[in-house]
C-alpha positions as CSV (number, residue, x, y, z in Angstrom):
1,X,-57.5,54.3,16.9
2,X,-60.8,55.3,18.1
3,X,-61.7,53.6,22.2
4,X,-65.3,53.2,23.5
5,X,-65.8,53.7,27.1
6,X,-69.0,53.0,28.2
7,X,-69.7,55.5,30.8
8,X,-72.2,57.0,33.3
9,X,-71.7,60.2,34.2
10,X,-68.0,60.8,34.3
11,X,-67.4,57.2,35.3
12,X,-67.0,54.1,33.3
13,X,-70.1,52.3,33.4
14,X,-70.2,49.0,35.0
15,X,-72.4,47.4,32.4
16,X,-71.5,48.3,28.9
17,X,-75.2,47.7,27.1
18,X,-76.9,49.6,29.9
19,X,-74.7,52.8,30.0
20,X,-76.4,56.3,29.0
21,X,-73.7,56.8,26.7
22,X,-70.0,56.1,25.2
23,X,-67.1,58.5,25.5
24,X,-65.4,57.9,22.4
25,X,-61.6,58.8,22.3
26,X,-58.9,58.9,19.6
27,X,-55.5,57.6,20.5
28,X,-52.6,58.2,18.2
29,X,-48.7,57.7,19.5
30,X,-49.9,58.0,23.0
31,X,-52.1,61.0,22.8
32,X,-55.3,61.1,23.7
33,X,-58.5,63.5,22.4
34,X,-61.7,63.2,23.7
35,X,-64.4,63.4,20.4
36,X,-67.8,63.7,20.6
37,X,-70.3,61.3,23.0
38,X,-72.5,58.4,21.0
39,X,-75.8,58.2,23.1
40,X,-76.2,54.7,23.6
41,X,-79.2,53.2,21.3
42,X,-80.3,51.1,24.1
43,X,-79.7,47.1,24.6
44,X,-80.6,45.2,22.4
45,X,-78.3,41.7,22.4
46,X,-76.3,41.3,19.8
47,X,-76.5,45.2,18.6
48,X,-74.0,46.7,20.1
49,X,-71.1,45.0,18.5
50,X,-71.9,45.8,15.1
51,X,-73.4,49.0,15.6
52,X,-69.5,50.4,16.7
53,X,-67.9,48.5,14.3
54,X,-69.3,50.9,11.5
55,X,-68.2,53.5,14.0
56,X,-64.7,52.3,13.5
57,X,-64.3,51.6,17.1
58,X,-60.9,49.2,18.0
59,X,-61.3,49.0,21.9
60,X,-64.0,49.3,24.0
61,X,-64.0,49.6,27.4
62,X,-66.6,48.7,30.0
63,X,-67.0,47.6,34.1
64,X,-68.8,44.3,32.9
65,X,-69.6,42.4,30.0
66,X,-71.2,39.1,29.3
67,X,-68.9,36.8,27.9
68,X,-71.7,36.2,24.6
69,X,-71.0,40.2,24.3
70,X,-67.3,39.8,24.5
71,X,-67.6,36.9,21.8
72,X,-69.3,39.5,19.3
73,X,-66.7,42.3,20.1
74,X,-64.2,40.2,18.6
75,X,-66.0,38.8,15.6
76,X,-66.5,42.3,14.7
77,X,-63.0,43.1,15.2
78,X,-63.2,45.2,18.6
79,X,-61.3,44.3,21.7
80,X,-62.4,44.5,24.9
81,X,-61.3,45.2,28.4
82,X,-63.5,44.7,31.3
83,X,-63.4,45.1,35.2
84,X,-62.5,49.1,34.6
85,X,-63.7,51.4,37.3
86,X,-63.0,55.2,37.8
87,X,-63.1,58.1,35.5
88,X,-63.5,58.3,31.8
89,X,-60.2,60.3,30.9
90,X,-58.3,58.6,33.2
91,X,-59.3,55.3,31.8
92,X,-58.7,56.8,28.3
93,X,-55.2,57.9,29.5
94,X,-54.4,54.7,31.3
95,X,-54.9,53.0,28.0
96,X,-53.3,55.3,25.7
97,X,-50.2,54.7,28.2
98,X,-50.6,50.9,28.0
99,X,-50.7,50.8,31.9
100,X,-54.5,49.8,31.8
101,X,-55.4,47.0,34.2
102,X,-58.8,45.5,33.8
103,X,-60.0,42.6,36.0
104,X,-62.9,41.2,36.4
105,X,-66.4,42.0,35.3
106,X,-68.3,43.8,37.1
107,X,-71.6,42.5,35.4
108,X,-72.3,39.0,36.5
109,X,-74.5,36.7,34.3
110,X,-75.8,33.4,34.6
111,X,-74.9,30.5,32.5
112,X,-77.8,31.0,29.9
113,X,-75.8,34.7,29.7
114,X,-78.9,36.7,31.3
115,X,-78.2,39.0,34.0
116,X,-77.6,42.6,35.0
117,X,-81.3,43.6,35.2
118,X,-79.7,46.1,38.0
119,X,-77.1,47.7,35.9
């Protein structure tokens, strides 16, 4: 199964459609190998969901999300987990493991689901 982390730097990212970048990772029977970066082709709402989809991404994994983004995610077959903080490959491995906790979103919107200008 390939898992999208949204990241910046070595961290996860805490906005998913403003990160530089996903680390994208192939999990099999609880191993984990890192594969090559996507650059991120910038936010544009409603992209993003379809975009890794033909990438053959299952997971992704972000700090925050809107919940419109979320909604896409799944129609396009991805799952999503949110509120994830810390390094990429310890994410990835946390996952892989089943032990990863997410929470809650890092990325805060309003009610007409804009928001996250700083991210």
């Amino acid at each position: 199964m390939k898992v999208a982390i949204a990241k910046e730097g070595d961290a996860v990212s805490e906005h998913f459609g403003h990160c530089e970048a996903y680390a994208i990772y192939s999990i099999e029977n609880s191993t984990v190998d890192r594969l090559d970066d996507l650059v991120s082709p910038g936010h544009t709402p409603g992209f993003l969901p379809g975009y890794l989809a033909e990438r053959e991404i299952k997971v992704v994994i972000a700090g925050g999300m809107g919940p419109r983004a979320i909604e896409l995610f799944c129609e396009n077959g991805i799952d999503v987990v949110i509120g994830v903080r810390g390094p990429l490959d310890d994410a990835a491995r946390a996952f892989a493991a089943g032990e990863l906790v997410g929470g809650e979103s890092a990325c805060h919107h309003n009610e007409s689901g804009e928001g996250c200008g700083s991210h």
